[in-house]
C-alpha positions as CSV (number, residue, x, y, z in Angstrom):
1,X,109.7,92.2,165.3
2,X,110.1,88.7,163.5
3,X,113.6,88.4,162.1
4,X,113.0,86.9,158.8
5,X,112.0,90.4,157.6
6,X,114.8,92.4,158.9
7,X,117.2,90.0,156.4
8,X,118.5,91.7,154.2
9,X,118.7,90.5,150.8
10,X,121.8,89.2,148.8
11,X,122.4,91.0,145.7
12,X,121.8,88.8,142.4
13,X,124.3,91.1,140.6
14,X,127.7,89.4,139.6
15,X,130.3,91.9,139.0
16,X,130.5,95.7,138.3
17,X,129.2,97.6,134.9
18,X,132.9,98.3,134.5
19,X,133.5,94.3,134.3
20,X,130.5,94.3,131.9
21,X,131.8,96.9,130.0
22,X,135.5,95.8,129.3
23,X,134.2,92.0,128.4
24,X,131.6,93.9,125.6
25,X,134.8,95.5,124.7
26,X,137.4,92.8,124.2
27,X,134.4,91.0,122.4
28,X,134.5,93.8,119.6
29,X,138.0,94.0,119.3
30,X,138.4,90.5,118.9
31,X,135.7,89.9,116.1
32,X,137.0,92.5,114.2
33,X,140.5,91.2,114.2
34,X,139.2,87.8,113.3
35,X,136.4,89.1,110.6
36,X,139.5,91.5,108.8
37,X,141.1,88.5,107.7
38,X,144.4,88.8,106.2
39,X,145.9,91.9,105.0
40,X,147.1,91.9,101.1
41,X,150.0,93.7,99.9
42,X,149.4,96.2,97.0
43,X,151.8,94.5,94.7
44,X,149.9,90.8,95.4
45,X,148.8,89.1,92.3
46,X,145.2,89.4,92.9
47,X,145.8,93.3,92.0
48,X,148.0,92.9,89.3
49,X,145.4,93.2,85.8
50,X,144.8,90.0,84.0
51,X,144.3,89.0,80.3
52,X,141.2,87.5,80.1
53,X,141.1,87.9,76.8
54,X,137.7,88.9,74.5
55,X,134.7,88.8,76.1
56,X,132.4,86.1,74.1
57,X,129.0,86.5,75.4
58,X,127.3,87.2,79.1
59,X,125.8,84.7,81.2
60,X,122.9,84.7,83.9
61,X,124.3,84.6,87.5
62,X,121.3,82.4,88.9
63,X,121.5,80.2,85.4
64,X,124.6,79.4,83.3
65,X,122.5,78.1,80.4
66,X,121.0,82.0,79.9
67,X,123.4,83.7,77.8
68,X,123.2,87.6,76.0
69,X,125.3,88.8,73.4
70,X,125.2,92.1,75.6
71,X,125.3,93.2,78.7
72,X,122.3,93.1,80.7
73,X,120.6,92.4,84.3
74,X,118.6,89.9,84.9
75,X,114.6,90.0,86.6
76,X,116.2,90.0,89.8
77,X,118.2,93.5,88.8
78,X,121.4,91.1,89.1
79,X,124.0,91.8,86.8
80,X,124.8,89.4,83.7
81,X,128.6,88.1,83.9
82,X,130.9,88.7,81.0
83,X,132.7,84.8,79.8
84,X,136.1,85.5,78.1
85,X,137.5,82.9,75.9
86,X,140.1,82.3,77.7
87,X,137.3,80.7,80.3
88,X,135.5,78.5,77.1
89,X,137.0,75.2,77.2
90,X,137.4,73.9,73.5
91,X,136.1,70.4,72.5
């Protein structure tokens, strides 16, 4: 029998599925730790309520210049944003 049949071949796997495994792993953990980003207290000031004052008018989302003395969505279903005057700058 010719010997270059009777080789047997080398595997082309690198590694176990445990290996495979525990690297998928420690990927998720570490993109959820880097996608939480960084943890707020409750008393912080960006959940303390602000005075905005009155709200004047509402404004398009997609075009400032597209104002509405009420609320309203626009033709996209997007929601019109309130301006307060404490946000109008005066001439």
């Amino acid at each position: 029998m010719n010997q270059q049949f009777s080789r047997k071949r080398k595997s082309t796997k690198s590694g176990s599925p445990h290996t495979l495994i525990f690297a998928l792993l420690a990927l998720t953990v570490i993109a959820g730790g880097a996608c939480g980003g960084p943890k707020k207290s409750p008393g912080s000031a960006e959940t303390q309520p602000v005075d905005k004052g009155k709200i004047l008018y509402y404004r398009n989302p997609m075009n400032p210049k597209i104002t509405s003395p009420v609320f309203k969505k626009d033709e996209m279903g997007m929601d019109y944003i309130p301006v307060y005057e404490n946000e109008v700058q005066k001439p």
